[in-house]
C-alpha positions in Angstrom: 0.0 0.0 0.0 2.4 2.5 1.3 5.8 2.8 2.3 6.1 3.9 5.7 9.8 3.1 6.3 10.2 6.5 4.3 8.1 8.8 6.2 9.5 7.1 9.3 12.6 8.6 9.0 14.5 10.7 11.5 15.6 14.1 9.9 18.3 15.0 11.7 20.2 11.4 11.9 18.6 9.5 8.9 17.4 6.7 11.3 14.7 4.6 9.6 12.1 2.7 10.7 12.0 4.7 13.8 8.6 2.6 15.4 6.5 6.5 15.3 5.7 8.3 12.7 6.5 12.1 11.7 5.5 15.2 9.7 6.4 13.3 6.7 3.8 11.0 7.0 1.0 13.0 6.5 0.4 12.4 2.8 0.6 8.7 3.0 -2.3 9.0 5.6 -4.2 11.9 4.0 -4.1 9.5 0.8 -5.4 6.6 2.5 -8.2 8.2 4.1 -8.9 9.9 0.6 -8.5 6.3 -1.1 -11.0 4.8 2.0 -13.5 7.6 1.4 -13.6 7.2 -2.4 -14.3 3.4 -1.5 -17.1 4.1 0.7 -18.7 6.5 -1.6 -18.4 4.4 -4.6 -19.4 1.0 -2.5 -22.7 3.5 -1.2 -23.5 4.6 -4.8 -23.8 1.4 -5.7 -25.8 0.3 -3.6 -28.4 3.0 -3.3 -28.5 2.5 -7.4 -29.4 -0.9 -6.5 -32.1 0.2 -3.7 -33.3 2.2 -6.8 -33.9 0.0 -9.2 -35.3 -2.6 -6.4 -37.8 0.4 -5.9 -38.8 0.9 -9.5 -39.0 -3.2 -10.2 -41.2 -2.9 -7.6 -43.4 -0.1 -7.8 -46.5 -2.1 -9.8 -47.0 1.1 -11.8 -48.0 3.0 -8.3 -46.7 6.6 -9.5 -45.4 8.0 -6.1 -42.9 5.2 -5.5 -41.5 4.9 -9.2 -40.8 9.2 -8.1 -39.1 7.5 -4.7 -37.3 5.5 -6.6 -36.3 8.3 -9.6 -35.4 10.4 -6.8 -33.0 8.0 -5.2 -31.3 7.1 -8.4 -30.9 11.1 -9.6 -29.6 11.7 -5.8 -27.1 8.7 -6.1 -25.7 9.5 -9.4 -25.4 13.3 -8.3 -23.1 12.4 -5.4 -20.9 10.1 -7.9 -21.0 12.4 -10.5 -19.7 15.5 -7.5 -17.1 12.9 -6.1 -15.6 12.1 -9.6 -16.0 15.9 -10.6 -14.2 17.1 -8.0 -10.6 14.5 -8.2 -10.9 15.5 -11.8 -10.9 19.0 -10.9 -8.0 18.9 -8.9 -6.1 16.7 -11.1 -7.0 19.5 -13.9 -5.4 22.0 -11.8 -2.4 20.0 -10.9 -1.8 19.5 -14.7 -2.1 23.0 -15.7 0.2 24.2 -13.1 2.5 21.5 -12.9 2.4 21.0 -9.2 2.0 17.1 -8.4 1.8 18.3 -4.7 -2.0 18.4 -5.2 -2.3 14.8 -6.5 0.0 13.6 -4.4 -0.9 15.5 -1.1 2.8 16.4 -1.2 3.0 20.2 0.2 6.9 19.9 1.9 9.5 20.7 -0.3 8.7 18.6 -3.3 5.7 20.7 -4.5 7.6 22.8 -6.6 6.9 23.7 -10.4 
């Protein structure tokens, strides 16, 4: 996943592997939590487009739940479509201004141009 034998580095001696971790960790963790969340939201989207569909299958033509069930499959595919919008927004920006610090969460020294 990620290599925490390099953020676990003392900066004065150079020690590795120090057993706690530092400053320099922060952007392995921040990417994790960001990779966890994109899971969650993806795993929920799919399975509130499932509840939706479920709901229209089984609606028998009553009007007020086939809307229940259009509304939760418009409200599901909002949130995805906002989630994917906005990594490809920042990605965008990262590209255009050639700072990988803002894919990477990398804001020490190496987010330079």
């Amino acid at each position: 996943m990620f290599n925490w034998g390099t953020c676990m580095q003392d900066p004065i001696t150079g020690a590795t592997n120090l057993g706690y971790l530092t400053f320099n960790c922060l952007p392995n963790f921040f990417q994790g939590v960001i990779q966890t969340a994109l899971s969650f939201v993806g795993i929920t989207c799919a399975i509130f487009i499932i509840i939706a569909g479920f709901k229209l299958v089984s609606s028998q033509g009553d009007a007020k739940k086939i809307a229940e069930g259009r509304n939760t499959l418009t409200f599901a595919l909002i949130g995805l479509v906002v989630v994917i919008l906005s990594f490809t927004i920042i990605h965008f920006f990262s590209y255009v201004t050639g700072l990988g610090c803002l894919m990477n969460l990398n804001f020490g020294t190496g987010c330079t141009q």
